[in-house]
Legacy VTK file of the C-alpha trace (Angstrom):
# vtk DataFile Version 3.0
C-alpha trace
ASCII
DATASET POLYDATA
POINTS 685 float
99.096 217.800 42.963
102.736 216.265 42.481
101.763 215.413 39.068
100.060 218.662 37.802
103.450 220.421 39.053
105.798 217.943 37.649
104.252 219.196 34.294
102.638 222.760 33.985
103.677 225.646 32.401
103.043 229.246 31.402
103.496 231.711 28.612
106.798 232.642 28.952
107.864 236.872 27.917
109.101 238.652 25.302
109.465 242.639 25.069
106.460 244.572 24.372
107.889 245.211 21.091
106.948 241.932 20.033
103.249 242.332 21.082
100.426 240.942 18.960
97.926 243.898 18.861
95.460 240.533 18.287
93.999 239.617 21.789
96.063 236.529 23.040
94.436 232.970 23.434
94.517 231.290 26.481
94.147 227.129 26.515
94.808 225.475 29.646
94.784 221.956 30.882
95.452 219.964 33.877
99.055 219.650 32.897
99.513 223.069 30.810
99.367 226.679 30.230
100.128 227.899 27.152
99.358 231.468 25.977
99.783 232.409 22.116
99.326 235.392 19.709
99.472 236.063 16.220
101.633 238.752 14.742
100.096 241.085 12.320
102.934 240.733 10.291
101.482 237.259 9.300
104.806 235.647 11.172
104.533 234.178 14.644
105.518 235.934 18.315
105.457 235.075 21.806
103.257 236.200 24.228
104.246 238.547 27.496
104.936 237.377 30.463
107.028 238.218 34.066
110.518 237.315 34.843
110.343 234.843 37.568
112.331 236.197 41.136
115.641 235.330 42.242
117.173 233.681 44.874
120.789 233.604 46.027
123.283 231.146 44.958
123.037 227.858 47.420
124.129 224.117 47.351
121.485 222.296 46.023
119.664 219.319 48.385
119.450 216.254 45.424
116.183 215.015 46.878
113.950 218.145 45.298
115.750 217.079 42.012
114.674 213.776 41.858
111.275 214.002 40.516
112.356 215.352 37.366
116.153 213.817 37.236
113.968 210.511 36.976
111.952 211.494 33.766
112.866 209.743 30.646
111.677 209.498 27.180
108.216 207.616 28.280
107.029 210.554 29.892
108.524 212.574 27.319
105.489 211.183 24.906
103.134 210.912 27.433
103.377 214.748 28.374
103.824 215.143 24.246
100.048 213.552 23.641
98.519 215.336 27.054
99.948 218.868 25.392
98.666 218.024 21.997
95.348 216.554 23.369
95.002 219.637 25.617
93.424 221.699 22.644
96.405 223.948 22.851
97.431 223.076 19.527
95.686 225.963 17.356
97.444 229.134 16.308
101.008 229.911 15.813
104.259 228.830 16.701
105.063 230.195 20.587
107.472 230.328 23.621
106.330 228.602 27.163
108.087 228.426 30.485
107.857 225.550 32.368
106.196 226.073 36.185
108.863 223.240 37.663
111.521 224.989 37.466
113.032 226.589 40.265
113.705 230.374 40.840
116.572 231.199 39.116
120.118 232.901 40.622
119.731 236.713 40.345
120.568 237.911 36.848
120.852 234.390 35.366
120.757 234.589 31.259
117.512 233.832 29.151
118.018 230.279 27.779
115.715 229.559 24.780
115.347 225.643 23.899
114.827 225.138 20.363
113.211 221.300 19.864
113.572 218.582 17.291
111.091 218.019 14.520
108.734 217.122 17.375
108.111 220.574 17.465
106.625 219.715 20.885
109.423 221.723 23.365
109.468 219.045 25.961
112.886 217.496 25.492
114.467 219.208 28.620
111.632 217.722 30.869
114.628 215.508 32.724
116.878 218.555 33.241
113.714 221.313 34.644
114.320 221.906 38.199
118.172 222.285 38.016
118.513 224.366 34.790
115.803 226.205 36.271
117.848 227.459 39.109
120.577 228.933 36.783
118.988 230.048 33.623
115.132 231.640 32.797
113.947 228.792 29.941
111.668 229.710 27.667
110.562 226.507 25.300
109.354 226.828 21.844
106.405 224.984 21.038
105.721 224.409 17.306
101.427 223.119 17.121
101.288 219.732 15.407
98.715 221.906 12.341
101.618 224.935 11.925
103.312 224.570 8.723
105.432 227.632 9.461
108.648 227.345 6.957
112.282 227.468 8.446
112.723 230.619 6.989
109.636 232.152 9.724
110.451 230.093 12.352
114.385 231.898 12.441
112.530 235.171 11.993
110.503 234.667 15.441
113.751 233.360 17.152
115.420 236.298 15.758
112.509 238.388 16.863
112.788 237.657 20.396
116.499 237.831 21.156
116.965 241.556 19.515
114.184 242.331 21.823
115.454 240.402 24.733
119.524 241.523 23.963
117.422 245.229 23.971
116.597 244.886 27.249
119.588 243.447 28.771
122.570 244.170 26.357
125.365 242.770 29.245
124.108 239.374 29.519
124.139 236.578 27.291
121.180 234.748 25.412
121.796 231.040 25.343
120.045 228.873 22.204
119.827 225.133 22.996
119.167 223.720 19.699
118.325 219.905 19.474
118.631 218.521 15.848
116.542 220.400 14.279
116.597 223.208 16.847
120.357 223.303 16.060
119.952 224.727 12.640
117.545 226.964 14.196
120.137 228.364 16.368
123.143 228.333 14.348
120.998 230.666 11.318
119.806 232.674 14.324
123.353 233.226 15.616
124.669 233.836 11.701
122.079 236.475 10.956
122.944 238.472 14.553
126.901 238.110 14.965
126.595 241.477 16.947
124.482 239.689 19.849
126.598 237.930 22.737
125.119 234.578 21.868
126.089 230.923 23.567
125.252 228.264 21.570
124.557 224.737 23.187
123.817 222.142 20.446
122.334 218.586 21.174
123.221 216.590 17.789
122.795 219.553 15.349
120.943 218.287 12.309
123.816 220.179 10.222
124.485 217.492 7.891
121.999 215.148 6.210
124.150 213.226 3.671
124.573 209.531 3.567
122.578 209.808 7.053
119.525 208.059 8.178
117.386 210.753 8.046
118.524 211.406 4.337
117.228 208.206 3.675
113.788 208.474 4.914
113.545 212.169 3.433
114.372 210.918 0.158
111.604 208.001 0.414
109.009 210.785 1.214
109.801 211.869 -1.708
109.294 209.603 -4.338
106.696 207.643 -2.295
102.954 208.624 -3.567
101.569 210.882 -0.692
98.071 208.306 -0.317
101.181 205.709 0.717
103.297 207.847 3.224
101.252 206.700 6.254
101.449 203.492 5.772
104.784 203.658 5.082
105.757 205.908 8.410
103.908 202.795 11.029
105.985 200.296 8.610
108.978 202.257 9.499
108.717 202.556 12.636
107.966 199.277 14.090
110.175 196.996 12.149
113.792 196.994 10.998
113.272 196.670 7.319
110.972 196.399 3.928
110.403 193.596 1.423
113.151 193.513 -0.507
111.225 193.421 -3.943
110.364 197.048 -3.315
113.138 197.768 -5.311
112.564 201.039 -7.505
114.435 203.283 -8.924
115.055 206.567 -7.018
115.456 209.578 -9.662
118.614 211.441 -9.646
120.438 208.988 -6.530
121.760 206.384 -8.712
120.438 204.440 -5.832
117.427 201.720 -6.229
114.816 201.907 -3.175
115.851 198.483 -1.786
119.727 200.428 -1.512
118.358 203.412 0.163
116.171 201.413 2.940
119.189 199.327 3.326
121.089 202.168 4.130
118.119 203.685 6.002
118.304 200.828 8.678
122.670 200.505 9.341
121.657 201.668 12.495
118.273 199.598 12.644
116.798 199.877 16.318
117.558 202.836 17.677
116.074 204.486 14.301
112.977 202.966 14.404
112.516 203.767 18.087
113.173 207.433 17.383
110.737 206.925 14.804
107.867 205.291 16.392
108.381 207.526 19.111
107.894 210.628 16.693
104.682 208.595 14.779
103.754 207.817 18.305
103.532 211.597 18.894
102.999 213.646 15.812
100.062 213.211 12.579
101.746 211.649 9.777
101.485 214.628 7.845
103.041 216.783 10.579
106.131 214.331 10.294
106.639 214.350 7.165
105.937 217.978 6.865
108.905 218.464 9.507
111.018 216.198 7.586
110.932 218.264 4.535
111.823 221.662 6.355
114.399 219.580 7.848
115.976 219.308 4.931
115.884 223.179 3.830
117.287 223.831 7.283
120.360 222.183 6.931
120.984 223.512 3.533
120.227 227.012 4.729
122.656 226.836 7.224
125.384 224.933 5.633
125.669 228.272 3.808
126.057 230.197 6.594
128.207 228.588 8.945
130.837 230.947 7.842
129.264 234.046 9.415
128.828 232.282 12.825
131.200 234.001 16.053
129.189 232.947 18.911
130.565 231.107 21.600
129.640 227.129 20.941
129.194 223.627 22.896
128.248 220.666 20.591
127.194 217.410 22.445
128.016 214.585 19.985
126.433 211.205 20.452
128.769 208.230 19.689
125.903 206.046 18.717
123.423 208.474 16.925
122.474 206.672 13.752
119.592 209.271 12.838
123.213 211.658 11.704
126.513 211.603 11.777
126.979 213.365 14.687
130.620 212.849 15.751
131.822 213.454 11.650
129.470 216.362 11.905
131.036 218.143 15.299
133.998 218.314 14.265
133.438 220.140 11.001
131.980 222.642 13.362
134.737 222.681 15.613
136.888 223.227 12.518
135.018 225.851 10.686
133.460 227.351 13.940
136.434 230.370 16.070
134.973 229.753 19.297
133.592 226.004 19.944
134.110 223.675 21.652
132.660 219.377 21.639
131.802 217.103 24.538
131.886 213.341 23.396
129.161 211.277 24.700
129.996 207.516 23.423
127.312 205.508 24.367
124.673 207.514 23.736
122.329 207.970 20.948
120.158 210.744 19.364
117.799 211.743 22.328
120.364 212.212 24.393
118.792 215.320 26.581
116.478 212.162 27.980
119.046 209.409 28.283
119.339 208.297 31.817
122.455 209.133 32.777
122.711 212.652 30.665
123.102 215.884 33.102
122.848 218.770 31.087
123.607 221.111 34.299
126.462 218.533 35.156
128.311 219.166 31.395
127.730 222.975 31.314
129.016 223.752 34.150
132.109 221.360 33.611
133.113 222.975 30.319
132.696 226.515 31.888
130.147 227.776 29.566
127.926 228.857 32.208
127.997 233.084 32.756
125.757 235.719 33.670
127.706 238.297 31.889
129.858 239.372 28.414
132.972 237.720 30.390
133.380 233.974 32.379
133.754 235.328 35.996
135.218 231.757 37.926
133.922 232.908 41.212
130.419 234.663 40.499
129.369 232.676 37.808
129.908 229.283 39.526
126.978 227.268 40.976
127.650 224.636 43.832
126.728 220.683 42.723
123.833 219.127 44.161
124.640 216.129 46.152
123.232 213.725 43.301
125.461 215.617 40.901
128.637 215.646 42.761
127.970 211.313 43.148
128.065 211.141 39.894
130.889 212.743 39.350
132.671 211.287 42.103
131.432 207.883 40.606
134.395 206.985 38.262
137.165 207.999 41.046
135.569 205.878 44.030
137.851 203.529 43.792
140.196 205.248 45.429
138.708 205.645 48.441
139.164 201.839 48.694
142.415 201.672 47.448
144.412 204.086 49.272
141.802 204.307 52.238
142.946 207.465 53.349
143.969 208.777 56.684
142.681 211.886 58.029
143.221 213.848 60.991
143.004 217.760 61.987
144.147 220.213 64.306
141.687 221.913 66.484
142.239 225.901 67.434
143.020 224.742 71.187
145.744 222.471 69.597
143.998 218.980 70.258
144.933 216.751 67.273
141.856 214.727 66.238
140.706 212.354 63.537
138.537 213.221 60.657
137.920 217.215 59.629
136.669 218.799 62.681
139.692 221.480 63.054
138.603 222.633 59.566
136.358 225.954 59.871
132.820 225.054 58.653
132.886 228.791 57.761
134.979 230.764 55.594
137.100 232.623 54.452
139.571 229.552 54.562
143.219 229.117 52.710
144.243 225.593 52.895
147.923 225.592 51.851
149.840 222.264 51.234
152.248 220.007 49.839
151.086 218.816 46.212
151.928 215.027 46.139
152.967 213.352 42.281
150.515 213.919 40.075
147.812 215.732 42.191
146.940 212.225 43.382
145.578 213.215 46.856
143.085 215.889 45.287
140.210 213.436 44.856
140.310 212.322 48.559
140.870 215.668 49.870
137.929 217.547 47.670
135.429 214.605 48.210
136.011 214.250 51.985
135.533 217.738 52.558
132.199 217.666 50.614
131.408 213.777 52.187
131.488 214.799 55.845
131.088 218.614 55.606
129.656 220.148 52.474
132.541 221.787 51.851
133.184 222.873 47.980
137.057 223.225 48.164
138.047 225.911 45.541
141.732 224.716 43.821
144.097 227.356 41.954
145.034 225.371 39.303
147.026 225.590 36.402
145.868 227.415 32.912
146.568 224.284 31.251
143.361 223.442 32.595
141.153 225.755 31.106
142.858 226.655 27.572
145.391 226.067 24.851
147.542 228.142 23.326
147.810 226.307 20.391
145.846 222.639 19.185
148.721 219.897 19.207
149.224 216.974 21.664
147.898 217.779 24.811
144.817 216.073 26.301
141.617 217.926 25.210
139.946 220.119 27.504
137.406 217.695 28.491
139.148 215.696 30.292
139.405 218.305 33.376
135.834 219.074 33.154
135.293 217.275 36.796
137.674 219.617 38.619
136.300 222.673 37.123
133.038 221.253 37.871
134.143 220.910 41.204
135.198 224.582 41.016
138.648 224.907 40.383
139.916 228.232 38.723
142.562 229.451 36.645
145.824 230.854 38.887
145.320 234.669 39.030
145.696 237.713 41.486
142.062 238.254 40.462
140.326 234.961 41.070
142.215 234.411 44.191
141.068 237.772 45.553
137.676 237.181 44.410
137.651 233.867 46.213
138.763 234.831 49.558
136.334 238.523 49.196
133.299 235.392 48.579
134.357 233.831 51.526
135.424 230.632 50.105
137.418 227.429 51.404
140.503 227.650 48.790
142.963 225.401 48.231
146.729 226.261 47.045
149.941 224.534 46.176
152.658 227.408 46.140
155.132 224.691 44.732
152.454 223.758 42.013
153.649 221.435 38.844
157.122 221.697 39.660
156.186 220.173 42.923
153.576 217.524 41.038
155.618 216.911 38.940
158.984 216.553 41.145
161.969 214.111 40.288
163.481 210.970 41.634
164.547 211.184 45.267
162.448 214.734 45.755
159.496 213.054 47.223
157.621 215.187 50.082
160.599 218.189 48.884
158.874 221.849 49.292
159.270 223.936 45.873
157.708 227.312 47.125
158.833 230.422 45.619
160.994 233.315 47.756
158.243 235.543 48.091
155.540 235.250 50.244
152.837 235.121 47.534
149.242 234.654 49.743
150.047 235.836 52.717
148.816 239.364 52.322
146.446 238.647 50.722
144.744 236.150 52.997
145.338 238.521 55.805
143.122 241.902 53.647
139.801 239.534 54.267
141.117 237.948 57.605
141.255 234.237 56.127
142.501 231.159 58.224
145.255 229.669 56.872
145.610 225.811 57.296
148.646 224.596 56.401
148.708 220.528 55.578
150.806 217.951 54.683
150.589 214.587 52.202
152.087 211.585 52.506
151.562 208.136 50.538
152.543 208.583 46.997
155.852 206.544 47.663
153.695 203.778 48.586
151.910 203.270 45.255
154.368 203.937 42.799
158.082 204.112 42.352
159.207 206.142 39.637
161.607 205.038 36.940
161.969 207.879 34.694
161.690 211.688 35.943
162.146 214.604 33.720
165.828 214.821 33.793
165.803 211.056 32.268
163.186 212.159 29.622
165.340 215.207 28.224
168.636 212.482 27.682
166.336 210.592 24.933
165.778 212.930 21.807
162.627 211.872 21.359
161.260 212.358 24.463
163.047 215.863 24.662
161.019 217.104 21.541
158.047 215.812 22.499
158.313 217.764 26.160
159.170 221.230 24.159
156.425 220.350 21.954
154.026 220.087 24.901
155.155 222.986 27.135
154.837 225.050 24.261
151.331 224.382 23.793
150.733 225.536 27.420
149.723 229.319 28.713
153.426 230.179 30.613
153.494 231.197 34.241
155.017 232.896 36.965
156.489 235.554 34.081
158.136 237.399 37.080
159.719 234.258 39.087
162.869 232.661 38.905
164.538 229.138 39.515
163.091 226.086 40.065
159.224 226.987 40.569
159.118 229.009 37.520
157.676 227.654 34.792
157.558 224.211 34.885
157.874 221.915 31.765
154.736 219.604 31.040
155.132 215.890 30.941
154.200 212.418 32.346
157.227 210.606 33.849
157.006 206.916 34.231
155.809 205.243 36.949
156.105 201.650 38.600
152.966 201.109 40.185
153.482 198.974 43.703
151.025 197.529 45.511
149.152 200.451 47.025
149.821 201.714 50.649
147.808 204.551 52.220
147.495 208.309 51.822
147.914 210.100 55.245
146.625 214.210 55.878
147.628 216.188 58.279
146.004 219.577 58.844
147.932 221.747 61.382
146.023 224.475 63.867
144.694 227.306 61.833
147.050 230.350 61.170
144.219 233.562 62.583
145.138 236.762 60.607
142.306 238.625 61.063
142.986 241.660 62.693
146.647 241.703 61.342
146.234 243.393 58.321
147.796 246.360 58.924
150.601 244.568 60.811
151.235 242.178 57.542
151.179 244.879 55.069
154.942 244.994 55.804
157.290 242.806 53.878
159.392 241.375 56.688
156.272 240.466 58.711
154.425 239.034 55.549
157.526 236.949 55.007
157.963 235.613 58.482
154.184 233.982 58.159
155.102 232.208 54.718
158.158 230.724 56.606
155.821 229.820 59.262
153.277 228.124 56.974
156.314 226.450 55.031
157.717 225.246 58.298
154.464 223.952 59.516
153.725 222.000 55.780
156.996 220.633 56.700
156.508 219.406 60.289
153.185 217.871 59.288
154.823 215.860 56.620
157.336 214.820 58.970
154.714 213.749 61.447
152.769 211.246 59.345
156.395 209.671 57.622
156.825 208.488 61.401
153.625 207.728 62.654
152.624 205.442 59.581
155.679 202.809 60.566
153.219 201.756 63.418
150.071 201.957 61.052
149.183 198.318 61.006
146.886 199.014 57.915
149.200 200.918 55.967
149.352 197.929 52.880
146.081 197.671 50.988
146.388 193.514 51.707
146.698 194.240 55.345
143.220 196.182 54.936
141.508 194.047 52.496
140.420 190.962 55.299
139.560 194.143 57.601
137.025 195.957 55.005
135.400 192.676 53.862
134.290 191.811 57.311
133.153 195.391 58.141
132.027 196.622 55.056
134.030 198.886 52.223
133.098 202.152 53.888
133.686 200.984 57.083
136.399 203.215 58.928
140.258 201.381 58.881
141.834 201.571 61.993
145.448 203.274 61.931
147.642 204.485 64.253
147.415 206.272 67.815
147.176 209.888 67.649
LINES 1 686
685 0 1 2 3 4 5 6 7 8 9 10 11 12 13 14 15 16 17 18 19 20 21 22 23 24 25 26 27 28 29 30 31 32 33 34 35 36 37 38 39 40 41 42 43 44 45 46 47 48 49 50 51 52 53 54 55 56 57 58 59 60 61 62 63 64 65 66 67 68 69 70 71 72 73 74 75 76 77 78 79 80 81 82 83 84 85 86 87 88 89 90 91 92 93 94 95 96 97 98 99 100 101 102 103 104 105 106 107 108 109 110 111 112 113 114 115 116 117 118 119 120 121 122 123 124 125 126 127 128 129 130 131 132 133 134 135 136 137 138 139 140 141 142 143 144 145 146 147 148 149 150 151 152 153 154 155 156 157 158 159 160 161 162 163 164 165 166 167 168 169 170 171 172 173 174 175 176 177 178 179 180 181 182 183 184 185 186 187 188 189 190 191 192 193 194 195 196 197 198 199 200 201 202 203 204 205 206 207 208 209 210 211 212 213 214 215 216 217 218 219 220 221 222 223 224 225 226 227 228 229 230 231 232 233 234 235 236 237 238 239 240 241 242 243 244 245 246 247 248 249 250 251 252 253 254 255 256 257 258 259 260 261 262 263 264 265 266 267 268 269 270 271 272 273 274 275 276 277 278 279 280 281 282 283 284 285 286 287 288 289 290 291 292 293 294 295 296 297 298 299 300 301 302 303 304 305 306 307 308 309 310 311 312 313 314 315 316 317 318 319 320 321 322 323 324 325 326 327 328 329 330 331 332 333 334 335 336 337 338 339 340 341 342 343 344 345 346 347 348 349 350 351 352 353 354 355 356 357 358 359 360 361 362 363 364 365 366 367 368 369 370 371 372 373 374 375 376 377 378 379 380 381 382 383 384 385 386 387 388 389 390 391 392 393 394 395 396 397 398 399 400 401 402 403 404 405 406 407 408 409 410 411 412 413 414 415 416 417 418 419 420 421 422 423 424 425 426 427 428 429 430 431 432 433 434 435 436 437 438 439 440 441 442 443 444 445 446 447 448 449 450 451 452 453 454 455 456 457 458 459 460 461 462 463 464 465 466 467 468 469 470 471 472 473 474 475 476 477 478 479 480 481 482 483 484 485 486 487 488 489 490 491 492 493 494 495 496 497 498 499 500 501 502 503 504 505 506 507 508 509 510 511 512 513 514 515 516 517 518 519 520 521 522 523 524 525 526 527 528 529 530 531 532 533 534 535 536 537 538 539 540 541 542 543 544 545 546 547 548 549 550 551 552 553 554 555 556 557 558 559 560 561 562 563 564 565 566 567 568 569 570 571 572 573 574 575 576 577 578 579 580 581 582 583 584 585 586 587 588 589 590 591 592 593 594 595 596 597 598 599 600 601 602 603 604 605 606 607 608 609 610 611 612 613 614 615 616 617 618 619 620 621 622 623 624 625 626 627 628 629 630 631 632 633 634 635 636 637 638 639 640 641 642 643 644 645 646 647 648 649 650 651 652 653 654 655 656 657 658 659 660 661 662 663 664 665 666 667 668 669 670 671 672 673 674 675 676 677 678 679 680 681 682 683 684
């Protein structure tokens, strides 16, 4: 049974309005079920099916993922041949939804995945279950005998999301286009500008010049047809061809020996691609797909102008089919609204690479929502464990090197290690002292998840999320692991939204001024005059933890601040330069906290101490709404909560003296003889 539901699927639905009045086949298998139709228009449709029901929004348990997290591209062709060899591979072109997926969040968006010249529709076999839980995916499925023309296959695209944008005019249709597919969606998306579209593109096959695929197009060509499959198995099981096959290719200025040369610059991963495709498809299918290939990309190189949608391109560093990094950034150029992600190491299937997490990268760049608008709070969807280790993966290392401390407050005042005076329920406002750089965030966000399955919601800056202008600050990628992690932008709005969802929140009042802090200002409180969260923490009856940092004096000492920076000319343009790039805030508060400049000051590292947290009893103001709506009362809390950041900052500065770990080689002899995630002893509480 595990292995008939690992791979089965069903006719996925269209509107009635794209009904064949033929009667609909039905082929099934022990691995599929496929329905299809045939318009009477002579061009292709899908078949009707039933929107699968939802479930409510959850954190995801990694070990139901595994089964399909583990696929890669050998079962890719294995479940490629058991489709084709099913005898579902007459009629039409047609949509199918695959049974492994899970049921999906209520209202999630229709997600159509648009395949590469395999045609087959199984290249998101890896990423099933999970994408399952947040979109409905319906697959297109291209039979191996169709010889539908580009032209008719962006016609039945077309076709089904007017019908499906009919029926639900609020929520967006996403197009995952892979290669191929990625012409398929970007003509789709320049024919229907009107439609709230989100285009994810794997590699879009945009741009076939001086590419590898060029090459092999252009043999095709001027090959004799009796000699093409010969020549495909030759291609794809070695890394070159005599060299006396030189002949002239008309109209290139190019000889055939040239063009194979150039064919094989990137030599193995081609011809695995390729043998994987001969492996799969009839010769004549290939080279039938080639060809189209090649009117696709000219069709929409046409078009690109007449493109709005909202776009992610995922560019492979080492795809030598295309050029995909030249070829992302002329979309991100000529696109208004897109945005890349940069995968280095990876090469032109890289929906089945190993380590690829589709789920993982969309939710990262925020380009996940159920309706016209991003909503931070709705439209964000807990990790899985798996996920969250992987993105916790690159920043582990800092559990060893600054080993951190932790100890809570229960409500009866008891002081005790770990995070057992943190409420497992919520709504929770942690509210703290931000420490140089946002160094403790890592320790604090994974802990909470580690030991309790918290998700800890941050207010962060905008700088996070957008730009006002393209210049010199880091691209947005780079914070796609906090907003993975669900951080949101600073607002009135998400912060009421996240306390109405019942969420564990996390705020810095003194935010970059207090990140970003000068020499000598170390553990200095930078919170504004107003009590900003008070009232509103006490409208949905929130807890409010207040907590203090302590440690970043122990791993760096810092030899130029701000002040230093703006005395050198250089440096001062370069700050200006920066800040202006930056969406301004706190329009309505003065001094110090205001609007912080952005930049980097320098930094001596030492050899690293410890990070120490200190979470004080819980601040109750449920039941005191009424009594906080006035000012005076509001503002005697926020003193409270600033006094209390204060005292628990105080507290660790003197109880670390007698921490007989607090130097990383003091801890080193400890952790190799009980293990790296064995617990350090510190000091007495």
């Amino acid at each position: 049974m595990e292995a008939i539901s690992a791979g089965t699927y069903t006719a996925a639905g269209v509107s009635p309005l794209l009904q064949s009045r033929n009667s609909c086949l039905r082929i099934t298998s022990a691995r599929f079920k496929i329905a299809s139709t045939a318009a009477t228009t002579g061009r292709s449709t899908a078949s009707i099916g039933q929107q699968p029901p939802t479930v409510p929004m959850s954190i995801v348990d990694s070990s139901e993922l595994e089964q399909t997290t583990t696929l890669n591209m050998k079962d890719f062709m294995k479940w490629s041949k058991d489709m084709i060899a099913s005898g579902s591979e007459g009629g039409p072109p047609r949509w199918f939804s695959p049974l492994d997926c899970a049921a999906p969040l209520k209202d999630s968006p229709l997600l159509l995945y648009l395949p590469g010249i395999d045609g087959v529709g199984l290249g998101l076999i890896k990423h099933h279950k999970r994408l399952g839980k947040i979109f409905n995916i319906w697959c297109l499925h291209v039979p191996v005998t169709d010889r539908t023309s580009f032209s008719d296959l962006v016609y039945l695209v077309e076709a089904t999301v007017r019908s499906e944008h009919h029926h639900a005019p609020r929520r967006p249709i996403y197009l995952l286009g892979e290669s191929f597919g990625g012409c398929l969606a970007l003509a789709v998306a320049a024919r229907n500008p009107h439609i709230d579209l989100a285009l994810i593109l794997a590699n879009p096959a945009t741009r076939l010049r001086e590419s590898q695929l060029e090459n092999l197009i252009t043999l095709c060509e001027v090959i004799p047809e009796q000699l093409h499959p010969s020549m495909v198995k030759l291609l794809s099981v070695t890394t070159g061809v005599p060299a006396r096959l030189a002949v002239a290719i008309p109209g290139s200025g190019h000889s055939l020996q040239q063009a194979v040369a150039e064919l094989f610059r990137g030599d193995v991963a081609f011809s695995s691609y390729l043998s994987v495709l001969a492996d799969v498809l009839p010769v004549e299918t290939l080279i039938w797909r080639l060809k189209i290939l090649k009117s696709a990309a000219s069709f929409v190189s046409s078009r690109l102008h007449a493109v709005r949608s909202q776009t992610l391109v995922l560019s492979s560093g080492k795809d030598h089919l295309i050029s995909s990094p030249e070829e992302s950034e002329k979309l991100h150029k000529m696109l208004p609204n897109c945005e890349i992600r940069k995968f280095n190491n990876s090469g032109h299937a890289l929906l089945l690479e190993a380590d690829f997490n589709l789920v993982t990268v969309i939710m990262g760049a925020n380009f996940y929502r159920r309706g016209r608008h991003l909503d931070f709070v709705r439209d964000f969807v807990p990790p899985s464990t798996s996920e969250f280790d992987s993105v916790y993966q690159p920043y582990r290392w800092m559990e060893v090197a600054f080993n951190p401390v932790m100890i809570s407050t229960l409500e009866n005042g008891n002081i005790v290690r770990g995070l057992t005076g943190i409420p497992s329920e919520g709504p929770v406002l942690l509210v703290g002292y931000h420490m140089m750089l946002g160094l403790e965030l890592v320790p604090l966000v994974s802990r909470l998840w580690n030991e309790h399955q918290i998700v800890l919601r941050g207010i962060a800056h905008p700088l996070m999320f957008k730009k006002r202008r393209e210049g010199k600050m880091p691209v947005l990628s780079m914070y796609d692991d906090y907003r993975f992690m669900g951080a949101v932008p600073v607002s009135a709005t998400n912060f009421y939204k996240l306390l109405s969802s019942k969420s564990h929140v996390l705020l810095y009042p003194g935010g970059m001024r207090e990140a970003l802090h000068r020499k000598g200002e170390e553990y200095k409180l930078f919170w504004p005059e107003q009590s900003e969260f008070v009232r509103m923490a006490a409208r949905f009856g929130a807890k409010i933890i207040p907590f203090g940092t302590v440690g970043e004096d122990d791993i760096g000492q810092m030899l130029l601040d701000y002040d230093d920076m703006m005395k050198v000319p250089y440096l001062k343009a370069l700050i200006e330069e920066l800040t202006g790039e930056v969406e301004k805030l706190r329009y309505d508060t003065e001094g110090e906290v205001s609007n912080q400049d952005v930049h980097l000051p320098i930094i001596l590292p030492k050899v690293p101490g410890r990070f120490y947290f200190y979470f004080g009893k819980p601040i109750e103001t449920a039941g005191r709404k009424e009594e906080l709506k006035s000012k005076e009362k509001a503002h005697e809390l926020y003193l409270e909560v600033k006094s209390e950041v204060e005292r628990c900052i105080d507290y660790l500065k003197e109880k670390r003296e007698s921490d007989s770990y607090r130097n990383i080689m003091a801890r080193l002899p400890y952790q190799a003889s009980h293990g790296f995630d064995s617990e350090v002893p510190t000091f007495d509480l």
